[in-house]
Predicted model as a PDB file, atoms N, CA, C, CB and O in Angstrom, pLDDT in the B-factor column:
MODEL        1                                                                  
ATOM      1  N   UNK A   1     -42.618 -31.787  62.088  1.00 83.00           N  
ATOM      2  CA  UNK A   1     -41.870 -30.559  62.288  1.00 83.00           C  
ATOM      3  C   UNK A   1     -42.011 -29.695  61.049  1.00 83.00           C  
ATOM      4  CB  UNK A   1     -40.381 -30.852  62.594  1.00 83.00           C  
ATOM      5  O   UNK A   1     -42.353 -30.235  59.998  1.00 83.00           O  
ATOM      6  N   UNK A   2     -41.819 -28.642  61.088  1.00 91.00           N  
ATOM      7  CA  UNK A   2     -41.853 -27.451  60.240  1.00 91.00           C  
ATOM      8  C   UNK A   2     -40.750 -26.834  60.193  1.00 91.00           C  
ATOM      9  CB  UNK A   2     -42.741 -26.562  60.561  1.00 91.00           C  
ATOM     10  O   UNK A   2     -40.164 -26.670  61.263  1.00 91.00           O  
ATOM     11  N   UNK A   3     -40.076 -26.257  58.811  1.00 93.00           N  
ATOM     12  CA  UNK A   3     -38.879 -25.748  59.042  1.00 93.00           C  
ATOM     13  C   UNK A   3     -39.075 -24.161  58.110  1.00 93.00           C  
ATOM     14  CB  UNK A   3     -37.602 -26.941  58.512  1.00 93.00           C  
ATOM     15  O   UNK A   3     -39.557 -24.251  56.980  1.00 93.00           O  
ATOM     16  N   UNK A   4     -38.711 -22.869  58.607  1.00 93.00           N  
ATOM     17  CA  UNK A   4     -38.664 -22.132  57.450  1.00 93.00           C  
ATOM     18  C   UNK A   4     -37.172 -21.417  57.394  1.00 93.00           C  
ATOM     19  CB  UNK A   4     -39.902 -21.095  57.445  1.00 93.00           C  
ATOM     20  O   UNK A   4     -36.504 -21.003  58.342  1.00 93.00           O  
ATOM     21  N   UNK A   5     -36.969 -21.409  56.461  1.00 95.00           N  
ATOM     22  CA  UNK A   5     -35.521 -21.373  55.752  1.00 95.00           C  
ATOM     23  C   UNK A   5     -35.596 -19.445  55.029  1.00 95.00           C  
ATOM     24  CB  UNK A   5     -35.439 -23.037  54.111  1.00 95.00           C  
ATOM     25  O   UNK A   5     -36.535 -19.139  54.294  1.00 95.00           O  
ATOM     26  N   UNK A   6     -34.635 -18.527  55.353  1.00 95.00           N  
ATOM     27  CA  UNK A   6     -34.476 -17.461  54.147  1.00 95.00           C  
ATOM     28  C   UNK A   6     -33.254 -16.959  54.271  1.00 95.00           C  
ATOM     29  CB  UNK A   6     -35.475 -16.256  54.109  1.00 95.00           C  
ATOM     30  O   UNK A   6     -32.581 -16.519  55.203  1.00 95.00           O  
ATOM     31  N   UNK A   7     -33.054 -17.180  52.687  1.00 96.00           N  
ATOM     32  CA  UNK A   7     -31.434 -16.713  52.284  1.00 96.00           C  
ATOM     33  C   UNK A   7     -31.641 -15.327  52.266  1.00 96.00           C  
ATOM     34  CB  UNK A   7     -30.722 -17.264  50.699  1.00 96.00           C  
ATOM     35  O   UNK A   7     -32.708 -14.749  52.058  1.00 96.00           O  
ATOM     36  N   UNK A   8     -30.612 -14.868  52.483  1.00 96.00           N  
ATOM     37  CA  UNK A   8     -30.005 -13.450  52.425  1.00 96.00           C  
ATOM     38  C   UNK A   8     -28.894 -13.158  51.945  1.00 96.00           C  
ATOM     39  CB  UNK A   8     -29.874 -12.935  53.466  1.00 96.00           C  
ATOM     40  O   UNK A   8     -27.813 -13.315  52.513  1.00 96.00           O  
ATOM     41  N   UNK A   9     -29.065 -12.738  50.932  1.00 95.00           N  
ATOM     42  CA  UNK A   9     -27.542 -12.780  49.831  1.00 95.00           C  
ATOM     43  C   UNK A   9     -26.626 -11.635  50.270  1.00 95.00           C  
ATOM     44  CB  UNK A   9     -27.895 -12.446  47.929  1.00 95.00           C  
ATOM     45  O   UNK A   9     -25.528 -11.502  49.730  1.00 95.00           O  
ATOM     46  N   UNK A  10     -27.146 -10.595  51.474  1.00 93.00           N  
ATOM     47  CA  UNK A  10     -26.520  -9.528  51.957  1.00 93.00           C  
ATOM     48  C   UNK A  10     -26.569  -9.466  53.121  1.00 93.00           C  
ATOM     49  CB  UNK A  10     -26.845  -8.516  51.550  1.00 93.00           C  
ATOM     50  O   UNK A  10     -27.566  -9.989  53.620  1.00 93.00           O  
ATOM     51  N   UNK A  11     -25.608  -8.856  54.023  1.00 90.00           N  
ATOM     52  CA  UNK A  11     -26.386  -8.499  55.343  1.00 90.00           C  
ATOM     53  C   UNK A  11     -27.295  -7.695  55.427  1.00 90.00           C  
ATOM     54  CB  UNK A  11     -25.735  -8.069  56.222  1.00 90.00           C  
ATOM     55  O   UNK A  11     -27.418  -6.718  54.689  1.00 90.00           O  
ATOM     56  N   UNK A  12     -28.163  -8.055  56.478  1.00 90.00           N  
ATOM     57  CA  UNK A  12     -29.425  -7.044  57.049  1.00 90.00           C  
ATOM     58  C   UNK A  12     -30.118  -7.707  57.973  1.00 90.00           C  
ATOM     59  CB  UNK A  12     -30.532  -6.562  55.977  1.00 90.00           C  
ATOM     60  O   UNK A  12     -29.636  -8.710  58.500  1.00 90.00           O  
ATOM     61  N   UNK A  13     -31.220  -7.286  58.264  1.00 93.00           N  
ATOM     62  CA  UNK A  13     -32.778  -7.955  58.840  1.00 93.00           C  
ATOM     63  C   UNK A  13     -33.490  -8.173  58.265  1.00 93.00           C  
ATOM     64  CB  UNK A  13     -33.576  -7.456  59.558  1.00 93.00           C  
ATOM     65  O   UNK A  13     -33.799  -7.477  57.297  1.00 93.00           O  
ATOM     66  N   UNK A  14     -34.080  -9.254  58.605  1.00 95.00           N  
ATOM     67  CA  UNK A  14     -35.350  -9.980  57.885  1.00 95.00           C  
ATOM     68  C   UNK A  14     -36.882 -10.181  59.217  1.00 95.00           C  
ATOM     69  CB  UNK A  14     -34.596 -11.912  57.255  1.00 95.00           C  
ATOM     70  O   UNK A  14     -36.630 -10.695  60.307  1.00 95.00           O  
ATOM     71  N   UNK A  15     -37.326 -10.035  59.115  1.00 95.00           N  
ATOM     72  CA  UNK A  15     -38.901 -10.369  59.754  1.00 95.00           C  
ATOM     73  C   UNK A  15     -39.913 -11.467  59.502  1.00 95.00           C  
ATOM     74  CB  UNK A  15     -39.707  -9.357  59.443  1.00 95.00           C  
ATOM     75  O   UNK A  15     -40.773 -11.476  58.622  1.00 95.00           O  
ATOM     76  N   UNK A  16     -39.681 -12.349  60.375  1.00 94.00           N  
ATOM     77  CA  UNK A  16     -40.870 -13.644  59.830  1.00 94.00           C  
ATOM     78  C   UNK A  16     -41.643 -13.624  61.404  1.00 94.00           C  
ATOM     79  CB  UNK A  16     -39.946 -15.727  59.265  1.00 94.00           C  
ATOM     80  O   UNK A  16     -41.343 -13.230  62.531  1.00 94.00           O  
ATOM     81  N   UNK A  17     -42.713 -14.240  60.803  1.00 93.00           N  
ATOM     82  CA  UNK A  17     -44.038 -14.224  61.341  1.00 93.00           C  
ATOM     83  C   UNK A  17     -43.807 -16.042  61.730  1.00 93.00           C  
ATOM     84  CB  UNK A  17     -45.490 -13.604  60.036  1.00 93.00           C  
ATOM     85  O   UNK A  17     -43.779 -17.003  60.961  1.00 93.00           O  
ATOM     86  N   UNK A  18     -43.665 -15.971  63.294  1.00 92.00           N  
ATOM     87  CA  UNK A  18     -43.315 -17.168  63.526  1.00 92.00           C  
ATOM     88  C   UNK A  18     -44.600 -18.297  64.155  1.00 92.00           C  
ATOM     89  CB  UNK A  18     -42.137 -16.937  64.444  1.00 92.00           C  
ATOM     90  O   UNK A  18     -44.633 -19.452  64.580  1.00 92.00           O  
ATOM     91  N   UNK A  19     -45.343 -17.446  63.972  1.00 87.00           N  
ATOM     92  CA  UNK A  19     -47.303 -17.596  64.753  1.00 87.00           C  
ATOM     93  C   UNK A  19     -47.737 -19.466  63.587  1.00 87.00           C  
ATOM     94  CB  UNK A  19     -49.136 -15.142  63.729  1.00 87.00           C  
ATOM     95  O   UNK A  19     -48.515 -20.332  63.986  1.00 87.00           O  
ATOM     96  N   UNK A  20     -46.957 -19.528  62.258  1.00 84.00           N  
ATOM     97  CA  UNK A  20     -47.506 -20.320  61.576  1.00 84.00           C  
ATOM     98  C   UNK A  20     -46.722 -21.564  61.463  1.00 84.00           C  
ATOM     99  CB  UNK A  20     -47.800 -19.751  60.488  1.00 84.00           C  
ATOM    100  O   UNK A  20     -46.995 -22.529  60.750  1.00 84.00           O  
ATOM    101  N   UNK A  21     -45.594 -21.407  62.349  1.00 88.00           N  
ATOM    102  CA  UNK A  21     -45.021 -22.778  62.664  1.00 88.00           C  
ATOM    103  C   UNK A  21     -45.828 -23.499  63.497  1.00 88.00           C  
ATOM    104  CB  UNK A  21     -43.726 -22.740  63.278  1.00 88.00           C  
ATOM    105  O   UNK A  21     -46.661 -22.865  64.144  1.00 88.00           O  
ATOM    106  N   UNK A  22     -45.749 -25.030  63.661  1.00 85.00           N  
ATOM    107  CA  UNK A  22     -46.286 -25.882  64.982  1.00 85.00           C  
ATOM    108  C   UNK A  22     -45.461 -26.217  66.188  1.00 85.00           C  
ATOM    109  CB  UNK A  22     -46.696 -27.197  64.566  1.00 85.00           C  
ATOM    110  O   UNK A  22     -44.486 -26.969  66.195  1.00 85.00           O  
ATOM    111  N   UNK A  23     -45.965 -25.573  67.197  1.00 85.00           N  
ATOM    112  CA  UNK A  23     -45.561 -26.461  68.030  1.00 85.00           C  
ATOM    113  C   UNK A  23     -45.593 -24.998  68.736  1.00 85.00           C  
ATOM    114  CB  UNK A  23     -44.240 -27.574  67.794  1.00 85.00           C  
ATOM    115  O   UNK A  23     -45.951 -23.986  68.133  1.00 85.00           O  
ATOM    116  N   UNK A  24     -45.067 -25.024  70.433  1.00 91.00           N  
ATOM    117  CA  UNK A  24     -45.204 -24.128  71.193  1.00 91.00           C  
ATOM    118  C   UNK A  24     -43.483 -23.135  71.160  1.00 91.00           C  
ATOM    119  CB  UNK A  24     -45.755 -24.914  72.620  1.00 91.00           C  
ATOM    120  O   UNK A  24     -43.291 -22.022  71.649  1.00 91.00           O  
ATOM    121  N   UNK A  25     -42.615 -23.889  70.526  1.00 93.00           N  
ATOM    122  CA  UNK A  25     -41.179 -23.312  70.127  1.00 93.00           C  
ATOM    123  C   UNK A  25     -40.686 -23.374  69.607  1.00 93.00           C  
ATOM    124  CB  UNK A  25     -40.440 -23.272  70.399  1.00 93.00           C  
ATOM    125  O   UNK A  25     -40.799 -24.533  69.208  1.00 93.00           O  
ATOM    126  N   UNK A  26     -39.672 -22.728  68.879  1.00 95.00           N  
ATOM    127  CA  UNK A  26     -39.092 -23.215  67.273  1.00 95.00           C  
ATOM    128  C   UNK A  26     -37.053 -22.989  67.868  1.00 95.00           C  
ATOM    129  CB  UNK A  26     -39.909 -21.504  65.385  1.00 95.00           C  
ATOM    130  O   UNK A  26     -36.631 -22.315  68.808  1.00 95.00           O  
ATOM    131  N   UNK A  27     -36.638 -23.437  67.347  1.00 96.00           N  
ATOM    132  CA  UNK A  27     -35.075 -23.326  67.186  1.00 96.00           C  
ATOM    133  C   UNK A  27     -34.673 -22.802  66.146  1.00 96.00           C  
ATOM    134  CB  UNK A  27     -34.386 -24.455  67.205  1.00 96.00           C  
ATOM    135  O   UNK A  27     -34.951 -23.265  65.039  1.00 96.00           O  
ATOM    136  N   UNK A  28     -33.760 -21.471  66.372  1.00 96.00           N  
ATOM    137  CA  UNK A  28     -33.208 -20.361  64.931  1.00 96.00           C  
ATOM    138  C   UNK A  28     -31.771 -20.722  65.238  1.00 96.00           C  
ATOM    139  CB  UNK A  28     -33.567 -18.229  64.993  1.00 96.00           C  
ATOM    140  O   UNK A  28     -31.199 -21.080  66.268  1.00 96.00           O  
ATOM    141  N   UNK A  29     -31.294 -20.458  63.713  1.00 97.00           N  
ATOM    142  CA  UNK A  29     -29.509 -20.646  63.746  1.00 97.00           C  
ATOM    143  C   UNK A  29     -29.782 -20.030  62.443  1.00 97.00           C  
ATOM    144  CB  UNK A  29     -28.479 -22.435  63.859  1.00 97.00           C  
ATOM    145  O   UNK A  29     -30.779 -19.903  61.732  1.00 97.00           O  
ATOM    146  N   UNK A  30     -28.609 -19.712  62.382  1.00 97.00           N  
ATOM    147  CA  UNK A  30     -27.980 -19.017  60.869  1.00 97.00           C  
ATOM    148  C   UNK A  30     -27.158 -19.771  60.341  1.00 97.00           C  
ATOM    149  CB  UNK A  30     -27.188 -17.683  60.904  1.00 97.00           C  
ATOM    150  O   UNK A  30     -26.066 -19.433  60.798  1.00 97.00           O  
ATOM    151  N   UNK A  31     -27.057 -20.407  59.807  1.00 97.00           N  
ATOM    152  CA  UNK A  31     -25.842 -21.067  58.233  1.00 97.00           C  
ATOM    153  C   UNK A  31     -25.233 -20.476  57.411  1.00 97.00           C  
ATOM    154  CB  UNK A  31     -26.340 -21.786  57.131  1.00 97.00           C  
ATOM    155  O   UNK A  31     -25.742 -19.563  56.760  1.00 97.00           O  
ATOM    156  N   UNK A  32     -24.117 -20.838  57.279  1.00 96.00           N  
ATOM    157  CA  UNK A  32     -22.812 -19.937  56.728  1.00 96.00           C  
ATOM    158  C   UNK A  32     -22.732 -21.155  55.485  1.00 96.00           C  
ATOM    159  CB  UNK A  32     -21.069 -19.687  58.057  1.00 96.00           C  
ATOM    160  O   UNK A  32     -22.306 -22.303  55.608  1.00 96.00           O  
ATOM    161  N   UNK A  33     -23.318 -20.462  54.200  1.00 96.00           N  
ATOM    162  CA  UNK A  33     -22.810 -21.182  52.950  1.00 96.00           C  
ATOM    163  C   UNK A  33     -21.805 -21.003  52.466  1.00 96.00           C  
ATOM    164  CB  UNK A  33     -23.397 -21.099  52.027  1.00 96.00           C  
ATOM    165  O   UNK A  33     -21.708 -21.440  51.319  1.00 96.00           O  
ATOM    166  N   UNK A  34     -20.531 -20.268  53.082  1.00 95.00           N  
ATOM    167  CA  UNK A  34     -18.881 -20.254  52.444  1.00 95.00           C  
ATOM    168  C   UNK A  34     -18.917 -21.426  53.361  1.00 95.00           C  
ATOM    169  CB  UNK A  34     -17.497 -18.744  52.713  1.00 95.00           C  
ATOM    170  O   UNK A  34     -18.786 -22.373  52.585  1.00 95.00           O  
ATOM    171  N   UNK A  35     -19.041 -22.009  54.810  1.00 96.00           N  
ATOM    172  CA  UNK A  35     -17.767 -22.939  55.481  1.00 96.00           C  
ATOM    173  C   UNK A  35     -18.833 -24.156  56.166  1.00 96.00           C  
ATOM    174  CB  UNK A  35     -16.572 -21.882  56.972  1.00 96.00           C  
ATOM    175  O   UNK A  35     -18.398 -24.965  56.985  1.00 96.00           O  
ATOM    176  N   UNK A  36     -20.054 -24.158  55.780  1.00 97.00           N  
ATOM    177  CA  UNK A  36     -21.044 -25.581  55.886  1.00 97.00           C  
ATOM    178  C   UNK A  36     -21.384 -24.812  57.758  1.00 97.00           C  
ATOM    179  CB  UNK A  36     -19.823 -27.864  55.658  1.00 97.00           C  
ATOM    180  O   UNK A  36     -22.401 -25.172  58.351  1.00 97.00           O  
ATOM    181  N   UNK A  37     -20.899 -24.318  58.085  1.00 97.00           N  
ATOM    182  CA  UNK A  37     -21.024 -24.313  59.794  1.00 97.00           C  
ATOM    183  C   UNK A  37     -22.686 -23.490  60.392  1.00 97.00           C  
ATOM    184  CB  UNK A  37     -19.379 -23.143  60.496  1.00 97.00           C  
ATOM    185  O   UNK A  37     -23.008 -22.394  59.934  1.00 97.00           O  
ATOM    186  N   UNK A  38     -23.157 -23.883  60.944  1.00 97.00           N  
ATOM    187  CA  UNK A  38     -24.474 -22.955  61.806  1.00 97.00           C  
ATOM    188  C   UNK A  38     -23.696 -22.589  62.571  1.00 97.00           C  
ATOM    189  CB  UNK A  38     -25.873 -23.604  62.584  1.00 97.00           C  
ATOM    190  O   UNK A  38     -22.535 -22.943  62.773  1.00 97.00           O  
ATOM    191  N   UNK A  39     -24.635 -21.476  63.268  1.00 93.00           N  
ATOM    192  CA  UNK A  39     -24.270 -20.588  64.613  1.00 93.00           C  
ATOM    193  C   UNK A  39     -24.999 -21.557  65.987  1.00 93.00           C  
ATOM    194  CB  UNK A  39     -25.139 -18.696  64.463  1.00 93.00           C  
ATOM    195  O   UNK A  39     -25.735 -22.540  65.901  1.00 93.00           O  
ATOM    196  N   UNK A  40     -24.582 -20.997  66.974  1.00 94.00           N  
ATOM    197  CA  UNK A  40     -25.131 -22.021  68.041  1.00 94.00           C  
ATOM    198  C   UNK A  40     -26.870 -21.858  68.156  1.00 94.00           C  
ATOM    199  CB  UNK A  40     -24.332 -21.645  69.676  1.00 94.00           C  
ATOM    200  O   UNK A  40     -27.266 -20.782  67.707  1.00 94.00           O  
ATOM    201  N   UNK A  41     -27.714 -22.575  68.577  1.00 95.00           N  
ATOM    202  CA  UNK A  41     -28.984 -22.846  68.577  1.00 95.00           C  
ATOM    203  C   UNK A  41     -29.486 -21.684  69.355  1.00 95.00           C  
ATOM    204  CB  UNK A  41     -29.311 -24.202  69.096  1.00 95.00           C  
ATOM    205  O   UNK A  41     -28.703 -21.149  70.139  1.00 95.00           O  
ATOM    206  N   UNK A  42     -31.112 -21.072  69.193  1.00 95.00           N  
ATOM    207  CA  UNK A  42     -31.543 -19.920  70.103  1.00 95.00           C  
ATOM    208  C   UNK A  42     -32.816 -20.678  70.107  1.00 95.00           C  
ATOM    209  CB  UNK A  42     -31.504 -18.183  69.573  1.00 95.00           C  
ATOM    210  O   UNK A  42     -33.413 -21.068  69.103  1.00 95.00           O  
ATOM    211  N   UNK A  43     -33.221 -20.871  71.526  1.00 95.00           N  
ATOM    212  CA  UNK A  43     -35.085 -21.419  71.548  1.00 95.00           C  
ATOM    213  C   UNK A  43     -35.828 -20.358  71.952  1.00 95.00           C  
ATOM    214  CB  UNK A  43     -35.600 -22.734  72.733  1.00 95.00           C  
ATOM    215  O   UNK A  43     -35.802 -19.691  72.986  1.00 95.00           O  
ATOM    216  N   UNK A  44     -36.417 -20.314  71.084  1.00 94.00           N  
ATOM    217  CA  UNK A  44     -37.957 -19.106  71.682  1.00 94.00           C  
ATOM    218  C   UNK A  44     -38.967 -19.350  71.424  1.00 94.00           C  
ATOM    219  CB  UNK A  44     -38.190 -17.706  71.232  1.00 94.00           C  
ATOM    220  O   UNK A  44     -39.140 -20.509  71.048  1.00 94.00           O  
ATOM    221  N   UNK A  45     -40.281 -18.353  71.478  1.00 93.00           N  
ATOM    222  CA  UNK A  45     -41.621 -19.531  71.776  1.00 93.00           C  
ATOM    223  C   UNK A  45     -41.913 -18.887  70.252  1.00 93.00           C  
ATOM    224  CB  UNK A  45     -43.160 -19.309  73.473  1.00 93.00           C  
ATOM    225  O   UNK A  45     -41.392 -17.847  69.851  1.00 93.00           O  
ATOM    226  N   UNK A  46     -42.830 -19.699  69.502  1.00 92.00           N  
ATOM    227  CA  UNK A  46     -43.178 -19.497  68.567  1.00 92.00           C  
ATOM    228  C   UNK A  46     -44.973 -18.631  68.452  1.00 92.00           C  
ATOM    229  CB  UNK A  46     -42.864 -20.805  68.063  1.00 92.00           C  
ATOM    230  O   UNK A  46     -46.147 -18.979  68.322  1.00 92.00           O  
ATOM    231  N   UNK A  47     -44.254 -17.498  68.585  1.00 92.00           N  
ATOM    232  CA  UNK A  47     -45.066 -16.289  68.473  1.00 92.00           C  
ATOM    233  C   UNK A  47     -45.008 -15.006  67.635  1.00 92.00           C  
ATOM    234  CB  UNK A  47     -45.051 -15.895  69.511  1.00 92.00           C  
ATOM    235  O   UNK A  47     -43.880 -14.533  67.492  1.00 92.00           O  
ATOM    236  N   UNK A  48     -45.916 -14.437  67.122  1.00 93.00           N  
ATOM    237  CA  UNK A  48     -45.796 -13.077  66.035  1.00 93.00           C  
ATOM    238  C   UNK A  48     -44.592 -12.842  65.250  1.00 93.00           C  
ATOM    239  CB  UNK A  48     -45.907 -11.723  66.780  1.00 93.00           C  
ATOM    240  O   UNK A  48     -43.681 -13.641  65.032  1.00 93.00           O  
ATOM    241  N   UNK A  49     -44.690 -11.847  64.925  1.00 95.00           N  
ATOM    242  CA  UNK A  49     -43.235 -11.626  64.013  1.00 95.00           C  
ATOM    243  C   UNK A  49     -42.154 -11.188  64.696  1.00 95.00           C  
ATOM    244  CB  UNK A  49     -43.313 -10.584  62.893  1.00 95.00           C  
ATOM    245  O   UNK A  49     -42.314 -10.109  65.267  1.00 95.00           O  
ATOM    246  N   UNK A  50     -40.987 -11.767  64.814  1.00 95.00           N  
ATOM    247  CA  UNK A  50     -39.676 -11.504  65.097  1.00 95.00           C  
ATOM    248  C   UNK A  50     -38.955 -10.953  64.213  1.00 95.00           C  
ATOM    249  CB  UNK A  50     -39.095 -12.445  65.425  1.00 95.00           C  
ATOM    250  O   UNK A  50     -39.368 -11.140  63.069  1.00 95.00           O  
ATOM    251  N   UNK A  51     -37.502  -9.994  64.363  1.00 96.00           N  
ATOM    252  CA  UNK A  51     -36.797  -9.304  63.509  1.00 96.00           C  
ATOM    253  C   UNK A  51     -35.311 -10.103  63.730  1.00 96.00           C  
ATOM    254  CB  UNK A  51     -36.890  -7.649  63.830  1.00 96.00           C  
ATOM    255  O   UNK A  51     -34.803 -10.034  64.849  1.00 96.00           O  
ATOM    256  N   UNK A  52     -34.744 -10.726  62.849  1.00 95.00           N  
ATOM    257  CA  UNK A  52     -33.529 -11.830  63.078  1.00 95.00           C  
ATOM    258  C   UNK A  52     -32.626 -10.573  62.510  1.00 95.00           C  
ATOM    259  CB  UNK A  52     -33.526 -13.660  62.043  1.00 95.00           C  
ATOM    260  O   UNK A  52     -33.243  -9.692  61.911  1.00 95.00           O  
ATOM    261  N   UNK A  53     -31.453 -10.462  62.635  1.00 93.00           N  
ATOM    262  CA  UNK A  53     -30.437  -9.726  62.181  1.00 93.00           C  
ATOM    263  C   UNK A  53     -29.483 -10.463  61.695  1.00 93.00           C  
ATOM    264  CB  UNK A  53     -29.973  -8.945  63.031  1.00 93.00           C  
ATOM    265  O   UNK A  53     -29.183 -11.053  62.733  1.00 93.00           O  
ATOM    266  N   UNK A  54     -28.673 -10.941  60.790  1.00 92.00           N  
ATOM    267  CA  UNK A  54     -27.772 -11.825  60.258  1.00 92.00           C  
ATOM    268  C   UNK A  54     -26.397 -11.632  60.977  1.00 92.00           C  
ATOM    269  CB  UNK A  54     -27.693 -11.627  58.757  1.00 92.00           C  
ATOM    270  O   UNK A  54     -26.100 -10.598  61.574  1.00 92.00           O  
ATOM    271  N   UNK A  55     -25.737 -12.524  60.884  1.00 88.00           N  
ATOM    272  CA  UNK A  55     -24.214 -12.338  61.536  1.00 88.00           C  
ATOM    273  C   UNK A  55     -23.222 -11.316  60.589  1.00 88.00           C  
ATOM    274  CB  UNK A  55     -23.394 -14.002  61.621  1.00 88.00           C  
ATOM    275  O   UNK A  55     -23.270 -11.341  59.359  1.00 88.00           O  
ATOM    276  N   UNK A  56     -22.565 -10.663  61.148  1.00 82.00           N  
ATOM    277  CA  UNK A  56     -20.831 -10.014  60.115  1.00 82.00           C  
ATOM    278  C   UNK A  56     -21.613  -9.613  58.976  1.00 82.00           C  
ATOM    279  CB  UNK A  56     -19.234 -11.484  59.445  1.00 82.00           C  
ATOM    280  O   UNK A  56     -22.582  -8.857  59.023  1.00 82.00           O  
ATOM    281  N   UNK A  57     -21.085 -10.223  57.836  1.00 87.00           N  
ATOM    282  CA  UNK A  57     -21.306  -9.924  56.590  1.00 87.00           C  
ATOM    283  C   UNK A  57     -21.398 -10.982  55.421  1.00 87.00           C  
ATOM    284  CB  UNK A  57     -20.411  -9.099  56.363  1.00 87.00           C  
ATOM    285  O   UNK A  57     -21.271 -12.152  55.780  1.00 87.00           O  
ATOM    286  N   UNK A  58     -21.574 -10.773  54.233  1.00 93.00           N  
ATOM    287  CA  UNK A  58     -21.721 -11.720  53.201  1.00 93.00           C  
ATOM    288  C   UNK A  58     -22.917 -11.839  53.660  1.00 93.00           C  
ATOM    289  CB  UNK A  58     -20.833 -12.951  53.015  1.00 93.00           C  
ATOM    290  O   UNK A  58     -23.453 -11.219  54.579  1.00 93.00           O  
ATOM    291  N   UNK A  59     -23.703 -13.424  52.367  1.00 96.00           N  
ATOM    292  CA  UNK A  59     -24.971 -14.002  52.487  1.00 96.00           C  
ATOM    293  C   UNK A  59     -25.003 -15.144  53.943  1.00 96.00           C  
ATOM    294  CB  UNK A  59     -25.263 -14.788  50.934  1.00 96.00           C  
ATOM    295  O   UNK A  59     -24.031 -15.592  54.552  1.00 96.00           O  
ATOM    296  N   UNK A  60     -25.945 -15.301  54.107  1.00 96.00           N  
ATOM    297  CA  UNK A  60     -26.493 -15.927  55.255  1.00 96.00           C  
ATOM    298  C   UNK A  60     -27.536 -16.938  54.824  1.00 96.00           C  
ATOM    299  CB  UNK A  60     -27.073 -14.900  56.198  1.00 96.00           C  
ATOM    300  O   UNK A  60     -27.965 -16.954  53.671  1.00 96.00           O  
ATOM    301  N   UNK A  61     -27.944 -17.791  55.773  1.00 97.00           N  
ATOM    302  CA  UNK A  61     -29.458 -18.327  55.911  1.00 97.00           C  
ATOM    303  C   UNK A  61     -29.734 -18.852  57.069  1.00 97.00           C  
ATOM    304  CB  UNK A  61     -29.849 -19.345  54.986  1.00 97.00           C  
ATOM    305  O   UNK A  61     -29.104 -19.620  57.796  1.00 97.00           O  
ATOM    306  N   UNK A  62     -31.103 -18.175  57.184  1.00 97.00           N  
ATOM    307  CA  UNK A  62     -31.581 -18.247  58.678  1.00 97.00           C  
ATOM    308  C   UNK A  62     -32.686 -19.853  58.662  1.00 97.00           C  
ATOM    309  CB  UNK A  62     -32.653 -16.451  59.135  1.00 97.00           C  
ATOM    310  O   UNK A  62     -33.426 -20.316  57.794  1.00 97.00           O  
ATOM    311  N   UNK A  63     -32.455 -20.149  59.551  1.00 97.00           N  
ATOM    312  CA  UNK A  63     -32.978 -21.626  59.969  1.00 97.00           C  
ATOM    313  C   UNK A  63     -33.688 -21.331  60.901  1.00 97.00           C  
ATOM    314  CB  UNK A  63     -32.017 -22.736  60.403  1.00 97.00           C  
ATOM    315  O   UNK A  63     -33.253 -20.756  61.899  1.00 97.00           O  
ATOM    316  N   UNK A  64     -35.244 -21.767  60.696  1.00 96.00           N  
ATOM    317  CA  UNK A  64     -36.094 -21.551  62.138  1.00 96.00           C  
ATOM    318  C   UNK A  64     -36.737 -23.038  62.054  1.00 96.00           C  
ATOM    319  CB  UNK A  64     -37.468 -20.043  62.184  1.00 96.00           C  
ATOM    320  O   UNK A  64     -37.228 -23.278  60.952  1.00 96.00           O  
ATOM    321  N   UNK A  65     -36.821 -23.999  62.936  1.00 95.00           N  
ATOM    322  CA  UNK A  65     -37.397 -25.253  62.719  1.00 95.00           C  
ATOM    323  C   UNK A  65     -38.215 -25.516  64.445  1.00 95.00           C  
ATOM    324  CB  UNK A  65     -35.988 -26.505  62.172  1.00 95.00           C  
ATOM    325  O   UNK A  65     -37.751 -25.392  65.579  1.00 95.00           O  
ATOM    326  N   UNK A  66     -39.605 -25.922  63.937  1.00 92.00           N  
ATOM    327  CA  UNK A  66     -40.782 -25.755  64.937  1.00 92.00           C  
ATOM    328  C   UNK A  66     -40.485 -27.697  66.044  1.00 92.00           C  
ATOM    329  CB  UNK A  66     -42.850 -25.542  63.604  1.00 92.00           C  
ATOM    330  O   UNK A  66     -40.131 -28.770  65.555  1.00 92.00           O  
ATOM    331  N   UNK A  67     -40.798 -27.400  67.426  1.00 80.00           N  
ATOM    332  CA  UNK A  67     -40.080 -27.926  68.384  1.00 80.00           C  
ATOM    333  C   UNK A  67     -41.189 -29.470  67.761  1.00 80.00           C  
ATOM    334  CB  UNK A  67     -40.125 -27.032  70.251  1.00 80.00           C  
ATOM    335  O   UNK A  67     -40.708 -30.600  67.673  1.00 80.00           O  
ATOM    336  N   UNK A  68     -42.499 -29.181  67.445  1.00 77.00           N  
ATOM    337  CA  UNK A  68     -43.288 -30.486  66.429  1.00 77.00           C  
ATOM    338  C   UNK A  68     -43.334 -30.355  65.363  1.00 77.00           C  
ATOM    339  CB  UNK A  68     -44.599 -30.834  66.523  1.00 77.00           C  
ATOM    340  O   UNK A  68     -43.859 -31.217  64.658  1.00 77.00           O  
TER     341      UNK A  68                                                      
ENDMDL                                                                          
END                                                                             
C-alpha cells in the first residue's frame, strides 16, 4: 500500500496528483490534530489530480492511502 499524507497548517485546498498511487482506488480522510479523530472514509478511483478542500478551520491533514 501507498499512503500520501499533507498537512495544512490553514484552511484551504490542496491538489494532488493521485495517478502515482497503486492500485485502482485510494481512500481520503482528513485528521484533526487538536482531537486524534479522522473524518469518515471517501473511495475514489485513483486518477489525475484531484482538488481536496479541508474541513471548518484550523490545520488539517489529508490522508489518501492506495486500495494495494
Amino acid at each position: 500500500k501507498s499512503v500520501l499524507v499533507a498537512y495544512l497548517p490553514e484552511p484551504g485546498p490542496v491538489s494532488v496528483n493521485l495517478a502515482g498511487l497503486k492500485g485502482p482506488q485510494v481512500t481520503v480522510r482528513w485528521y484533526n490534530p487538536r482531537t486524534g479523530a479522522f473524518t469518515n472514509a471517501e473511495k475514489m478511483a485513483a486518477q489525475g489530480v484531484k482538488r481536496f478542500a479541508s474541513p471548518l478551520r484550523d490545520d488539517w491533514v489529508l490522508v489518501v492511502q492506495s486500495s494495494q
